[in-house]
Every structure is written in structure tokens, then in C-alpha cells.
PDB file with one MODEL, atoms N, CA, C and O in Angstrom:
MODEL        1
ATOM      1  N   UNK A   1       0.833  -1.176   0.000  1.00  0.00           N
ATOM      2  CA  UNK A   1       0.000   0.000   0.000  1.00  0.00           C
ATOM      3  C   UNK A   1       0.881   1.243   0.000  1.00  0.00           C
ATOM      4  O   UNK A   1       1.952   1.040   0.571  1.00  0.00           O
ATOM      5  N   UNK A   2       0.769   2.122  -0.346  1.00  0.00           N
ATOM      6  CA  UNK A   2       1.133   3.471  -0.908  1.00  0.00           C
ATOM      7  C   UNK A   2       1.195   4.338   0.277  1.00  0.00           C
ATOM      8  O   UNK A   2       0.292   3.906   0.994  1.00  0.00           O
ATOM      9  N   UNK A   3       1.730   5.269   0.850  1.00  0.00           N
ATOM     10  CA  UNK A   3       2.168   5.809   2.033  1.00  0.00           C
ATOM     11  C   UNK A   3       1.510   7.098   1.929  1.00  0.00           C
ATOM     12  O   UNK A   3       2.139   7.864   2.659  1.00  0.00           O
ATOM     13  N   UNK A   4       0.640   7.645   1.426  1.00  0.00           N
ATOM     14  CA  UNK A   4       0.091   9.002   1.028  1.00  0.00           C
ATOM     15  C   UNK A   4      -0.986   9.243   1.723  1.00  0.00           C
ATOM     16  O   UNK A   4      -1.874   8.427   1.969  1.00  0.00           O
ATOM     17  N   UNK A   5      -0.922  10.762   2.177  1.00  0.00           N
ATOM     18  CA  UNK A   5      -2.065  11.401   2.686  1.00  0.00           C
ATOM     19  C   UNK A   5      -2.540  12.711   2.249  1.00  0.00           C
ATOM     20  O   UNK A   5      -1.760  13.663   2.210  1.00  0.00           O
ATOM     21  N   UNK A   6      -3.774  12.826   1.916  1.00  0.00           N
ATOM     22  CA  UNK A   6      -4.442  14.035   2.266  1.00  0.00           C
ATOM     23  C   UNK A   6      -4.371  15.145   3.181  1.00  0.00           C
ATOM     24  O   UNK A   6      -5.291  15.352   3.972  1.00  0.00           O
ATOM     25  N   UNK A   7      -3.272  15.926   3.129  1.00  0.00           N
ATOM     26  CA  UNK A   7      -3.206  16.746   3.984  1.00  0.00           C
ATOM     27  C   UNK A   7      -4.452  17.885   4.679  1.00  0.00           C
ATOM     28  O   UNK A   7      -4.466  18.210   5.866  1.00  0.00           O
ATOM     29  N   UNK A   8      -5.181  18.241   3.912  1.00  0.00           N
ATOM     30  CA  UNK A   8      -6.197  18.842   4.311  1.00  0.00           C
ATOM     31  C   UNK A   8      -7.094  17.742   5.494  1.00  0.00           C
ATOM     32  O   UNK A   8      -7.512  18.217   6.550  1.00  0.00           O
ATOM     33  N   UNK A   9      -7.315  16.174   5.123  1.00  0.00           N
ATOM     34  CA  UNK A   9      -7.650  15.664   5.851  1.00  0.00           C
ATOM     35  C   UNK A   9      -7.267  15.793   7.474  1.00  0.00           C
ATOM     36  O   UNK A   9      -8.079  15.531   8.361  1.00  0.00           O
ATOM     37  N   UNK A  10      -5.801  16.272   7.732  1.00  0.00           N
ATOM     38  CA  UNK A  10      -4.990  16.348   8.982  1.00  0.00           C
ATOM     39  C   UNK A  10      -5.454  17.192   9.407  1.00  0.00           C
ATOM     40  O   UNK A  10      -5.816  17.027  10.572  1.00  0.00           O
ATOM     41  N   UNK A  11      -5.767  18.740   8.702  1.00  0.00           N
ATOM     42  CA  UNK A  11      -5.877  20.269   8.997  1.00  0.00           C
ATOM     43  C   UNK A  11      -7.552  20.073   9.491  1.00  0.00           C
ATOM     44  O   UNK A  11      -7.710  20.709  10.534  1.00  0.00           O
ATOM     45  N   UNK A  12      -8.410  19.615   9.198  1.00  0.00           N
ATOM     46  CA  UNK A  12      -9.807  19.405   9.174  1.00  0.00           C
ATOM     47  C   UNK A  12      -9.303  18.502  10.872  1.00  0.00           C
ATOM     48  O   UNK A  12      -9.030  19.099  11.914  1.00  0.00           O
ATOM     49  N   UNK A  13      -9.307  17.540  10.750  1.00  0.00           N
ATOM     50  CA  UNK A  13      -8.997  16.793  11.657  1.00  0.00           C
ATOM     51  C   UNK A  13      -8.842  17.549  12.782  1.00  0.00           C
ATOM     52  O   UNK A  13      -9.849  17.899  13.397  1.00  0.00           O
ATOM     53  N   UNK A  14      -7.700  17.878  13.177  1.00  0.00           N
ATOM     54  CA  UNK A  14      -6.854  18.935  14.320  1.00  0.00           C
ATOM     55  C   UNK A  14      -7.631  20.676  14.497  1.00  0.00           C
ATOM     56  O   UNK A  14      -7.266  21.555  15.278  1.00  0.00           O
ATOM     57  N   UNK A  15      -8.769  20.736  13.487  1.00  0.00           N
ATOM     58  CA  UNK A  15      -9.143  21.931  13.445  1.00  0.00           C
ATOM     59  C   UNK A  15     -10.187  21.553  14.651  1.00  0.00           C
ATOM     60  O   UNK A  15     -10.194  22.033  15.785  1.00  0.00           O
ATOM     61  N   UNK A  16     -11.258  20.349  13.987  1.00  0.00           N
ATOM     62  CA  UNK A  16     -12.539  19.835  14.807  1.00  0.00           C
ATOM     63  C   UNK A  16     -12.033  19.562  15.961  1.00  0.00           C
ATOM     64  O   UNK A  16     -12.690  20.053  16.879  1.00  0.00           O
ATOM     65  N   UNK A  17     -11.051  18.924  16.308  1.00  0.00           N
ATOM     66  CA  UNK A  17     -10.674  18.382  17.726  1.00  0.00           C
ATOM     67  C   UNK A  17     -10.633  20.077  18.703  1.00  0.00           C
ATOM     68  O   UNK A  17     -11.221  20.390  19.739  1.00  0.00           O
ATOM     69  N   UNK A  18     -10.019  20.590  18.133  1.00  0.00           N
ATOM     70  CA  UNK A  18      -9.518  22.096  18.497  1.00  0.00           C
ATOM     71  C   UNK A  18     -10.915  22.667  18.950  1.00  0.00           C
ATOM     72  O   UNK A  18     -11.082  23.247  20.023  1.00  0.00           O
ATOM     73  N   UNK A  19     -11.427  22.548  18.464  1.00  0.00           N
ATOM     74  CA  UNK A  19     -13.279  23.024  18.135  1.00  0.00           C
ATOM     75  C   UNK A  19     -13.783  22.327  19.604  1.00  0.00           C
ATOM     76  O   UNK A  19     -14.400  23.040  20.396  1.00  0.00           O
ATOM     77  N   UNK A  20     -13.507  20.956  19.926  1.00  0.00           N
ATOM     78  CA  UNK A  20     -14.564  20.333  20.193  1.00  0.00           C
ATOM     79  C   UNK A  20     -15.385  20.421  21.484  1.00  0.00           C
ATOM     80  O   UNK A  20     -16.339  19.729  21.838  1.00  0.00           O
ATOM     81  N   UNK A  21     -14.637  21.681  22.242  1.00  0.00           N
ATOM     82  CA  UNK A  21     -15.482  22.066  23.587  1.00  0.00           C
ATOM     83  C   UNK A  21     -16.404  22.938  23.205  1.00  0.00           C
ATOM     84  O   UNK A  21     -17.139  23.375  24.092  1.00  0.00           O
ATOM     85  N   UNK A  22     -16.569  23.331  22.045  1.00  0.00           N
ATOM     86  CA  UNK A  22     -17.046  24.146  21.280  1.00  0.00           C
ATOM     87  C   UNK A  22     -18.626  23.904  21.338  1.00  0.00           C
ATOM     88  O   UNK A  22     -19.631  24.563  21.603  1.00  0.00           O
ATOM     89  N   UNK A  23     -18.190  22.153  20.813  1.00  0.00           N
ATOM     90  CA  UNK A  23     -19.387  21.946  19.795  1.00  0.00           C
ATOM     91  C   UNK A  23     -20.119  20.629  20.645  1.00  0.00           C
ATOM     92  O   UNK A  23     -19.539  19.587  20.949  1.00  0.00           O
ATOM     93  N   UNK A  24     -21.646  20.997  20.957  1.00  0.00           N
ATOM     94  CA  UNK A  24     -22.352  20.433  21.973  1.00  0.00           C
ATOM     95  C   UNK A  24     -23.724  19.653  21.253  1.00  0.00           C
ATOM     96  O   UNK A  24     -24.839  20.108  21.507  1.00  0.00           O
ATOM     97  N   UNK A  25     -23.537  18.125  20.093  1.00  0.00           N
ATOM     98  CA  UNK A  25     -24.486  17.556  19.353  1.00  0.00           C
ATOM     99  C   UNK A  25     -24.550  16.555  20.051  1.00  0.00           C
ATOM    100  O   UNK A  25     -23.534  16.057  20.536  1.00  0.00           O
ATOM    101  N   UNK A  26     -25.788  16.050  20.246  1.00  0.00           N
ATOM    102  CA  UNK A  26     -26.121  14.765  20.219  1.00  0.00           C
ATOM    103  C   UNK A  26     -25.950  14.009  19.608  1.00  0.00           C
ATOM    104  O   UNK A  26     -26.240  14.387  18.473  1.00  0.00           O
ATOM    105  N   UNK A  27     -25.455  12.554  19.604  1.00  0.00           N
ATOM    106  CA  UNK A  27     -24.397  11.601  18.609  1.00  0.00           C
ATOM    107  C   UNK A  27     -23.288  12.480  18.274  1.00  0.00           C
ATOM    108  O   UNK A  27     -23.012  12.679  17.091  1.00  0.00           O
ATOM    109  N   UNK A  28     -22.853  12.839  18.895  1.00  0.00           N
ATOM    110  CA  UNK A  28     -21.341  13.697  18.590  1.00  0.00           C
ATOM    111  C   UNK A  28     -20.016  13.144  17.628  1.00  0.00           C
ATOM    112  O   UNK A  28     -19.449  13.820  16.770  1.00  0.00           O
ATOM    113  N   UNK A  29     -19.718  11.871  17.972  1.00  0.00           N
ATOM    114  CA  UNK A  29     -18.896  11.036  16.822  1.00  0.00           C
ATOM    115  C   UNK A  29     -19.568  11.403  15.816  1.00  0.00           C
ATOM    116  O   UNK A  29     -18.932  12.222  15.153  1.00  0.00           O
ATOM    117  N   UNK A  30     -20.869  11.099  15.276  1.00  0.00           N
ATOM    118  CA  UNK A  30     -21.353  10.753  13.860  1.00  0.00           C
ATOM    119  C   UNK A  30     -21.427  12.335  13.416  1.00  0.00           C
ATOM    120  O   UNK A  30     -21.311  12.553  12.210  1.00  0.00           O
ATOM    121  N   UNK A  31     -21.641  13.620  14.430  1.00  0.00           N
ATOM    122  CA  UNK A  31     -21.851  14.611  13.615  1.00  0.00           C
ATOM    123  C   UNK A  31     -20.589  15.225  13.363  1.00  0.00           C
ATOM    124  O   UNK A  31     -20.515  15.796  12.275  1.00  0.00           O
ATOM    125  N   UNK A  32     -19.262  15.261  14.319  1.00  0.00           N
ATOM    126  CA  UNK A  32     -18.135  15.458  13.890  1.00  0.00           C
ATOM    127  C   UNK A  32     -17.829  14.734  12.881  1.00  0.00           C
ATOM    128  O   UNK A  32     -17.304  15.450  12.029  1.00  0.00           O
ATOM    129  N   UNK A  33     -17.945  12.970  12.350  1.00  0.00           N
ATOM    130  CA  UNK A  33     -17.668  12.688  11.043  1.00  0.00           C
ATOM    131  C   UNK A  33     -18.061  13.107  10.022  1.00  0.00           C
ATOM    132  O   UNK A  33     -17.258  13.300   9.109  1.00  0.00           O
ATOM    133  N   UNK A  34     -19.902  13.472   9.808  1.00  0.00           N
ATOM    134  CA  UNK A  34     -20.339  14.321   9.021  1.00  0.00           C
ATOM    135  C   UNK A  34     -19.532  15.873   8.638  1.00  0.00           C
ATOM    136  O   UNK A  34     -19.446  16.267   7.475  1.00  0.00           O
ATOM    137  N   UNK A  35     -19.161  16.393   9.428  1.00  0.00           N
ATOM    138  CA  UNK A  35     -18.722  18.011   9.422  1.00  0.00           C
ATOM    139  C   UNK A  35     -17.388  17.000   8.626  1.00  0.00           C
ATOM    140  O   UNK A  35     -17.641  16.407   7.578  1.00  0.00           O
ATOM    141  N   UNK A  36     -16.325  16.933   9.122  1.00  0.00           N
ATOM    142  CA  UNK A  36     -15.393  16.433   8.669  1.00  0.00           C
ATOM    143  C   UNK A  36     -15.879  16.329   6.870  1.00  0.00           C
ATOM    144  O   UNK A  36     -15.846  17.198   5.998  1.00  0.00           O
ATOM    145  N   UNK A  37     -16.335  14.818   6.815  1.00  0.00           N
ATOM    146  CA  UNK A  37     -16.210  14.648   5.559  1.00  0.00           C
ATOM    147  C   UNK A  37     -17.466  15.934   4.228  1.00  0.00           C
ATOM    148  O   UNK A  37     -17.532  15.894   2.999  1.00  0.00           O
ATOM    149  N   UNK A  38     -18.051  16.661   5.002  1.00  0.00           N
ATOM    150  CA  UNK A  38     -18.378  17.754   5.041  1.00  0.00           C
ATOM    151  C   UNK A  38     -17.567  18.708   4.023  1.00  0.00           C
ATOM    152  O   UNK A  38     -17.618  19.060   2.844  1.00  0.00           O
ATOM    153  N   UNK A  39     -16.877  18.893   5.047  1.00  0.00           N
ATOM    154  CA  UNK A  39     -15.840  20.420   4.911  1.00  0.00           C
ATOM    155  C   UNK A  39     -14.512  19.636   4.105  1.00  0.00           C
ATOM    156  O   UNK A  39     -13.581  20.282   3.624  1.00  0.00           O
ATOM    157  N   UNK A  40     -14.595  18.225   4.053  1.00  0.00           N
ATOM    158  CA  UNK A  40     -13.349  17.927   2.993  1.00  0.00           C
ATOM    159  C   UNK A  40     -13.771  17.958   1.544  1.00  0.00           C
ATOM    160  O   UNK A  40     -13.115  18.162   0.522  1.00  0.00           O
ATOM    161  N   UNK A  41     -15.238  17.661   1.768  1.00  0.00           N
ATOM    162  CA  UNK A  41     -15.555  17.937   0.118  1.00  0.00           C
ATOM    163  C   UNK A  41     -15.386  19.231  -0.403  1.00  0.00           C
ATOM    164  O   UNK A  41     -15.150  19.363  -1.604  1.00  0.00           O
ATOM    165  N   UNK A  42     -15.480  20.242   0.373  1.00  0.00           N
ATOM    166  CA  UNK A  42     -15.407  21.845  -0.121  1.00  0.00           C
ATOM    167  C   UNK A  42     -14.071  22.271  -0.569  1.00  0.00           C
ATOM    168  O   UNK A  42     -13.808  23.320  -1.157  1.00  0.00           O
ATOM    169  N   UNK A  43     -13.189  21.258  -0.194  1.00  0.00           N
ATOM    170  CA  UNK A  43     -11.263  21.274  -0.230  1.00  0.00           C
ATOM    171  C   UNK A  43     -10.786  20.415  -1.306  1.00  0.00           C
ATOM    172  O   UNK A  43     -11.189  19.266  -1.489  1.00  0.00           O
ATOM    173  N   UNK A  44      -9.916  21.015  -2.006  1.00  0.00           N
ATOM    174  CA  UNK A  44      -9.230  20.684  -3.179  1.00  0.00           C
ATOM    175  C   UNK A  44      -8.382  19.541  -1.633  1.00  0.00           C
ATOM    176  O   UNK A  44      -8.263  19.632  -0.411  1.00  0.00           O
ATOM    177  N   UNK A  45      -7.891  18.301  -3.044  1.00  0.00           N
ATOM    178  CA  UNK A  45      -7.084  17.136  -2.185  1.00  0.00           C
ATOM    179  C   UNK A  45      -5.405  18.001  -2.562  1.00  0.00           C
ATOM    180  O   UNK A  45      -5.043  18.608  -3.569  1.00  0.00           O
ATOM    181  N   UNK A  46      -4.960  17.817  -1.753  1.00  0.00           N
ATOM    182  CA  UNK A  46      -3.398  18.084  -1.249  1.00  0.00           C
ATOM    183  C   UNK A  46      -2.549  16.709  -0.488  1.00  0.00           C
ATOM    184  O   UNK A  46      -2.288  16.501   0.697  1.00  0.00           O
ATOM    185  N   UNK A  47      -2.304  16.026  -1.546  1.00  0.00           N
ATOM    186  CA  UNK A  47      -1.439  14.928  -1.026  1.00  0.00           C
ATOM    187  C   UNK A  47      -0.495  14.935  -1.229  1.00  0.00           C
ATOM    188  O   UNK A  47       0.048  15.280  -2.279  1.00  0.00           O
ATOM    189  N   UNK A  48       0.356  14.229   0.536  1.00  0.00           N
ATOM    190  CA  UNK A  48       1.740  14.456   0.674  1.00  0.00           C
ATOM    191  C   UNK A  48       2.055  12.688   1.167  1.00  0.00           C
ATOM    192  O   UNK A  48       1.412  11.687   1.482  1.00  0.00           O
ATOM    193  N   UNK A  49       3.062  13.001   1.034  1.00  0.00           N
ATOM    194  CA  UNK A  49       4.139  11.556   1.547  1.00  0.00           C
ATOM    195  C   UNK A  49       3.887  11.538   3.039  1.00  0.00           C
ATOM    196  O   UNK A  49       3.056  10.904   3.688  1.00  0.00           O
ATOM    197  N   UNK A  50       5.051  12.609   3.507  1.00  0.00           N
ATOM    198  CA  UNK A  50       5.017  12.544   4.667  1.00  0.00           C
ATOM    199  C   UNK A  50       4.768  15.083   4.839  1.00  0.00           C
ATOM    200  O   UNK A  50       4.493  15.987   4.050  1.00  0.00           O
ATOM    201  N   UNK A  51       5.124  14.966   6.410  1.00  0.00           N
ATOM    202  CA  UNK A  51       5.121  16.250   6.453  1.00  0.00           C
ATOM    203  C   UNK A  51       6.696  17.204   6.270  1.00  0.00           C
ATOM    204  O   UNK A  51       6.929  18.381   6.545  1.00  0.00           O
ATOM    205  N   UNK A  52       7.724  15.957   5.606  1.00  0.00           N
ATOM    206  CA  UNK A  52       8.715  16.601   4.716  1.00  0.00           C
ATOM    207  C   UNK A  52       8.391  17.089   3.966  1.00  0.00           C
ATOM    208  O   UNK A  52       8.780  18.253   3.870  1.00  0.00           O
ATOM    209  N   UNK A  53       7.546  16.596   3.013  1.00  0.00           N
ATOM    210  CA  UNK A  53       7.343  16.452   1.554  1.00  0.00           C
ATOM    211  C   UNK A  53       6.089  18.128   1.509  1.00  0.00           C
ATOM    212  O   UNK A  53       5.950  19.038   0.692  1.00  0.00           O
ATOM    213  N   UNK A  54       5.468  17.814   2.769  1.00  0.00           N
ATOM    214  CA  UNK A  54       4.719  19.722   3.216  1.00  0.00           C
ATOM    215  C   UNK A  54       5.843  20.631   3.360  1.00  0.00           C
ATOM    216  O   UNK A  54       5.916  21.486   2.477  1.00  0.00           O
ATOM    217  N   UNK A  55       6.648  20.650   4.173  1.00  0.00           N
ATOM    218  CA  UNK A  55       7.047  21.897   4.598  1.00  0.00           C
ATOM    219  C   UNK A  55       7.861  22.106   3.290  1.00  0.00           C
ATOM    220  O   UNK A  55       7.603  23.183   2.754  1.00  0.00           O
ATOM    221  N   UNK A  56       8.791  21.333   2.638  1.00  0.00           N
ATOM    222  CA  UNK A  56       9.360  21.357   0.938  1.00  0.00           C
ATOM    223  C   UNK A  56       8.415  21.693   0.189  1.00  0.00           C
ATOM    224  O   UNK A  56       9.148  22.101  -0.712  1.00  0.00           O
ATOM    225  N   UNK A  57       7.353  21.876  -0.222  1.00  0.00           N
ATOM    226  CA  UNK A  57       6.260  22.232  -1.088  1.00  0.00           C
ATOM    227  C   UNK A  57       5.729  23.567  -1.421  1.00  0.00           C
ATOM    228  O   UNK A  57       5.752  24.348  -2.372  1.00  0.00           O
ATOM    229  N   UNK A  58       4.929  23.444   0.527  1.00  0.00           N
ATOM    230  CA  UNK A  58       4.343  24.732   0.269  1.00  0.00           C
ATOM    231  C   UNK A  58       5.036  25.562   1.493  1.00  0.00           C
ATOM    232  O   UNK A  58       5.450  25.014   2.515  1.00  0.00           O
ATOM    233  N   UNK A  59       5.112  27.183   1.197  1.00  0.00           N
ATOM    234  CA  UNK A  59       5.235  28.269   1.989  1.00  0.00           C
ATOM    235  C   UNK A  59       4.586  28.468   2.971  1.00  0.00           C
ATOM    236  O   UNK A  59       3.520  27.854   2.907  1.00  0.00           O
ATOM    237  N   UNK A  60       4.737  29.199   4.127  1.00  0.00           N
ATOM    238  CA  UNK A  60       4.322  29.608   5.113  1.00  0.00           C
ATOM    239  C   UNK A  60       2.674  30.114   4.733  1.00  0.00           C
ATOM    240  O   UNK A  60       1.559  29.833   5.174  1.00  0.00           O
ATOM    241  N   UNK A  61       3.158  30.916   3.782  1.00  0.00           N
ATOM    242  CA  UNK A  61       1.536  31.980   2.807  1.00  0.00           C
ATOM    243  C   UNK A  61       0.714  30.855   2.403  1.00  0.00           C
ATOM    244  O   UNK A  61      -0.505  31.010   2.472  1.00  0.00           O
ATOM    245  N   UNK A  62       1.184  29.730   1.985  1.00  0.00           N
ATOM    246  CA  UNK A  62       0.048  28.788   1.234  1.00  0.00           C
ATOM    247  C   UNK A  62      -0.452  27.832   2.744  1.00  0.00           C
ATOM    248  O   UNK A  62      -1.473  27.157   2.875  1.00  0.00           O
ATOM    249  N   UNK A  63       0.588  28.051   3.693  1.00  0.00           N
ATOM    250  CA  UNK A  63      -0.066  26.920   4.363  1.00  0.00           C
ATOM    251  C   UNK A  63      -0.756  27.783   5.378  1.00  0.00           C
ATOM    252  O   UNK A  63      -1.338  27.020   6.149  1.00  0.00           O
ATOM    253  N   UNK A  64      -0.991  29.270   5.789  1.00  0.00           N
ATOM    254  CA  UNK A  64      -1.985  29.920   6.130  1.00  0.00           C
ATOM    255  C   UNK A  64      -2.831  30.324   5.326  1.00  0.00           C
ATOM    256  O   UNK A  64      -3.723  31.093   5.685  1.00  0.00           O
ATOM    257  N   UNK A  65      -2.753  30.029   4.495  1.00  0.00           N
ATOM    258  CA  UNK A  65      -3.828  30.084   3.405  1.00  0.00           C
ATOM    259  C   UNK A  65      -4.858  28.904   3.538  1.00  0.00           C
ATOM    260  O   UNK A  65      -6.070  29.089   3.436  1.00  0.00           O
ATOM    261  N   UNK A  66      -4.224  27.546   3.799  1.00  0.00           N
ATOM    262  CA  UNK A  66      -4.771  25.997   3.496  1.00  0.00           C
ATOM    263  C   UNK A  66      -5.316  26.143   4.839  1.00  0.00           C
ATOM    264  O   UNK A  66      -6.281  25.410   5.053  1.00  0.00           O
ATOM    265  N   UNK A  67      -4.873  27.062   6.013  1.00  0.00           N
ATOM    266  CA  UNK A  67      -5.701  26.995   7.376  1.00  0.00           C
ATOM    267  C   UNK A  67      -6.790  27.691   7.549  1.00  0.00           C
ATOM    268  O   UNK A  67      -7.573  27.269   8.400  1.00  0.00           O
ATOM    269  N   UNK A  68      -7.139  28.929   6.805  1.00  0.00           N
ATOM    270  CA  UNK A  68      -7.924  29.649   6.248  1.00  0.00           C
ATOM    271  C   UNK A  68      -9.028  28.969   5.343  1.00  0.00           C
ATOM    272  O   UNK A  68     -10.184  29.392   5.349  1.00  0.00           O
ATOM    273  N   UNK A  69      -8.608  27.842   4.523  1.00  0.00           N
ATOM    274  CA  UNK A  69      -9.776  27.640   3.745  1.00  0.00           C
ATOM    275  C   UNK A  69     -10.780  26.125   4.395  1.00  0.00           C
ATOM    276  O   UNK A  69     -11.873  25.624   4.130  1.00  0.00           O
ATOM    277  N   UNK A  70      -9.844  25.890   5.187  1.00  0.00           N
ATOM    278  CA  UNK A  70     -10.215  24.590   6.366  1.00  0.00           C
ATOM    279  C   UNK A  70     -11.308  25.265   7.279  1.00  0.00           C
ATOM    280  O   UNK A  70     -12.399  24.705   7.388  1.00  0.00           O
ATOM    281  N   UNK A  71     -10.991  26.753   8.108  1.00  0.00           N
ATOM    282  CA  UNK A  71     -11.620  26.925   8.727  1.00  0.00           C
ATOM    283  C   UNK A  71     -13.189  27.675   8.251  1.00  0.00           C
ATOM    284  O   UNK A  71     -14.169  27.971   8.935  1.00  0.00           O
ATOM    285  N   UNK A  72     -12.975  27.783   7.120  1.00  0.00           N
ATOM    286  CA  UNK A  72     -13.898  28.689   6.304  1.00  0.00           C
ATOM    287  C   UNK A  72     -14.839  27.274   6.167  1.00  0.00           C
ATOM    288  O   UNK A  72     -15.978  27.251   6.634  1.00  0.00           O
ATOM    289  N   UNK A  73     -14.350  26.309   5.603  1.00  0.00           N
ATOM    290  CA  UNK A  73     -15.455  24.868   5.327  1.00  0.00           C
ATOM    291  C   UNK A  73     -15.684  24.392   6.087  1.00  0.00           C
ATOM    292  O   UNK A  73     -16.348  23.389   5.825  1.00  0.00           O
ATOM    293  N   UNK A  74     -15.407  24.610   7.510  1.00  0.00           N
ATOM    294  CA  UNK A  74     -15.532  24.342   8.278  1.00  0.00           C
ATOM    295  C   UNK A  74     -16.745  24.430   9.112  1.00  0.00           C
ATOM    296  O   UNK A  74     -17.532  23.578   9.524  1.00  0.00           O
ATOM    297  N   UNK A  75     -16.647  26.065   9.277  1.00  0.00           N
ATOM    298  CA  UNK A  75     -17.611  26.547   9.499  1.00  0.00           C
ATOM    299  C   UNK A  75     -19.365  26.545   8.535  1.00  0.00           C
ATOM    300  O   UNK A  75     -20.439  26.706   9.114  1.00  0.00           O
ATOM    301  N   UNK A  76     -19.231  26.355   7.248  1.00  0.00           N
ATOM    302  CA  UNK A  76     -20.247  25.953   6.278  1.00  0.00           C
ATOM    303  C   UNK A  76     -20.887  24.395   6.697  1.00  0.00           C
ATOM    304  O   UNK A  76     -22.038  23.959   6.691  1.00  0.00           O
ATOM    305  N   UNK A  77     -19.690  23.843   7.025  1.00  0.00           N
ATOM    306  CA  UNK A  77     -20.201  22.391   7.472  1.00  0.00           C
ATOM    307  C   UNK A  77     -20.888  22.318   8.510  1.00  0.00           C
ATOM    308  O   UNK A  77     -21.880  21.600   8.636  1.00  0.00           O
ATOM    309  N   UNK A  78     -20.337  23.195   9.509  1.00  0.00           N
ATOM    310  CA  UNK A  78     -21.252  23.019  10.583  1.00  0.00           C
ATOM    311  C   UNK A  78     -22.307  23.459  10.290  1.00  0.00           C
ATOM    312  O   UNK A  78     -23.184  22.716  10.732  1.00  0.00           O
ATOM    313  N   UNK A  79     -22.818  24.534   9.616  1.00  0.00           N
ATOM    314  CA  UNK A  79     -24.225  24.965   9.356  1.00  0.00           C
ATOM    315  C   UNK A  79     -24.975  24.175   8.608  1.00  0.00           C
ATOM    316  O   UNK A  79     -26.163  24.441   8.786  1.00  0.00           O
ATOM    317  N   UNK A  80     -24.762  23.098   7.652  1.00  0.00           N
ATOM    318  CA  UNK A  80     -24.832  22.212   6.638  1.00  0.00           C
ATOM    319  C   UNK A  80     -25.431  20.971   7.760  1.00  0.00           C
ATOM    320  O   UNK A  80     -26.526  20.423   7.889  1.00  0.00           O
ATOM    321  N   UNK A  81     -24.003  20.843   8.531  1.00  0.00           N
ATOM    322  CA  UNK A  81     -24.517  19.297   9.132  1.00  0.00           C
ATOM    323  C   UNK A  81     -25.716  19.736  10.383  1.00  0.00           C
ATOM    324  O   UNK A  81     -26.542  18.850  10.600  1.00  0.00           O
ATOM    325  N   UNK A  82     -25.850  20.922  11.138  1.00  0.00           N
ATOM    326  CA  UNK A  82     -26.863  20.957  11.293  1.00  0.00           C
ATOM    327  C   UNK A  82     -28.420  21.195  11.390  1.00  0.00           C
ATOM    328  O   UNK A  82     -29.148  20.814  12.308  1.00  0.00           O
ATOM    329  N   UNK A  83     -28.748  21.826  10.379  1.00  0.00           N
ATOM    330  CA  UNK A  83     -29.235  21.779   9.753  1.00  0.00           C
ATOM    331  C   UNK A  83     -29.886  20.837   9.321  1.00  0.00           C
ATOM    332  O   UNK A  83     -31.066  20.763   9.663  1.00  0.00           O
ATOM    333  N   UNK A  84     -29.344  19.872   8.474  1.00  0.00           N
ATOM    334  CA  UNK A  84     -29.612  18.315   8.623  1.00  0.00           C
ATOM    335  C   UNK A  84     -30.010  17.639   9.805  1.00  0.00           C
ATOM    336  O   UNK A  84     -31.002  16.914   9.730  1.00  0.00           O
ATOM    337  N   UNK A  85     -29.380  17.757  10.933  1.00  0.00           N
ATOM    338  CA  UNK A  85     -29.946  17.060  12.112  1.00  0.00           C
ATOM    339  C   UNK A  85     -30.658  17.313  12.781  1.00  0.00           C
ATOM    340  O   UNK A  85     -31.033  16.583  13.699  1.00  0.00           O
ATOM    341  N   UNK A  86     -31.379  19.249  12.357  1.00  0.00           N
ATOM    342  CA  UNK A  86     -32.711  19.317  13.073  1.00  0.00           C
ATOM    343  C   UNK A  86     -33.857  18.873  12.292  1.00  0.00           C
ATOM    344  O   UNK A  86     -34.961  18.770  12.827  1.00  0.00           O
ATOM    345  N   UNK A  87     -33.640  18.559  10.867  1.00  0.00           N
ATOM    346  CA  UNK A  87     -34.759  18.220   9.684  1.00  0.00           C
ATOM    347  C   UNK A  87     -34.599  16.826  10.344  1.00  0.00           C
ATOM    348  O   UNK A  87     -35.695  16.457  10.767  1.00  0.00           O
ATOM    349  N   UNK A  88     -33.514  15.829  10.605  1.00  0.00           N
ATOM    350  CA  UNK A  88     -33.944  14.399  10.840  1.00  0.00           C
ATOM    351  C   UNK A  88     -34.815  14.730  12.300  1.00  0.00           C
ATOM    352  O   UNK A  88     -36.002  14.405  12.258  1.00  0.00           O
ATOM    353  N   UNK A  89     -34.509  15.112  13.096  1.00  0.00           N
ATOM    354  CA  UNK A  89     -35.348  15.348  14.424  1.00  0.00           C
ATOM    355  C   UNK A  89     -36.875  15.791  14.531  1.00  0.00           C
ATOM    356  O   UNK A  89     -37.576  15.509  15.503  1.00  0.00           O
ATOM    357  N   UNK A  90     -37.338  16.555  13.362  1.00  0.00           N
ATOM    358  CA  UNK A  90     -38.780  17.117  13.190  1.00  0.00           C
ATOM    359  C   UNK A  90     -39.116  15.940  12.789  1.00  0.00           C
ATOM    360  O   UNK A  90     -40.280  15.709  12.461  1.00  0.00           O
TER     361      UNK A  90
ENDMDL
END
């Protein structure tokens, strides 16, 4: 198997965790996975080897940039995923 990751996947990841005193859902696993795979669809894929193969790539500017557009889908997701979970609840 092939050693590659989605870096945005990491940034999404470490963003929600960061978030997560934040964020107060019922089924909480399933709606953090929702937001997640959520806010990764709104993100171009950025795959790396390892986080050599990041800091060699991109600049400081692109990778506050890539934290910027994480937290931006981020935030859409959450409005997205709930949203959804008050329509399943009615």
C-alpha cells in the first residue's frame, strides 16, 4: 500500500478536535464525522508523503492560506450538518 495522505484531511482533523469544547451535538462522533467529511468535500485534495514532503512544497503563505480555507469549510459544514440534524429530528 502506498504511504500518502491528504493533507487537508490532517488540517480538518486537528481543526474539529480544536473546536470540540465548542461543539455540543447529540451523537457527537457521527456529527463530527459528518462536518469532517463535510468540509473535505469543499477542499481541493493536497497529497503528501510525509510532512517533509509539506514543509518542501508549500510556503508559510500557502499553508496559512490551506488553514484559512479549512476553517472557512468548516464553518459551512457546521451549518450544513446541522441543519440536517434538526430536519432528521422534526
Amino acid at each position: 500500500m502506498l504511504d500518502i495522505n491528504n493533507y487537508y484531511e490532517q488540517l480538518v482533523t486537528a481543526q474539529l478536535l480544536h473546536m470540540a469544547k465548542e461543539i455540543n451535538e447529540l451523537n457527537y462522533k457521527d456529527f463530527m464525522e459528518d462536518v469532517a467529511c463535510i468540509a473535505l468535500n469543499e477542499l481541493p485534495a493536497r497529497y503528501v508523503r510525509s510532512l517533509v514532503d509539506l514543509h518542501s512544497h508549500f510556503t508559510d503563505l500557502d499553508k496559512e492560506a490551506m488553514e484559512q480555507q479549512v476553517a472557512d469549510a468548516i464553518q459551512k459544514a457546521l451549518v450544513k450538518a446541522r441543519r440536517r440534524s434538526e430536519e432528521v429530528r422534526d
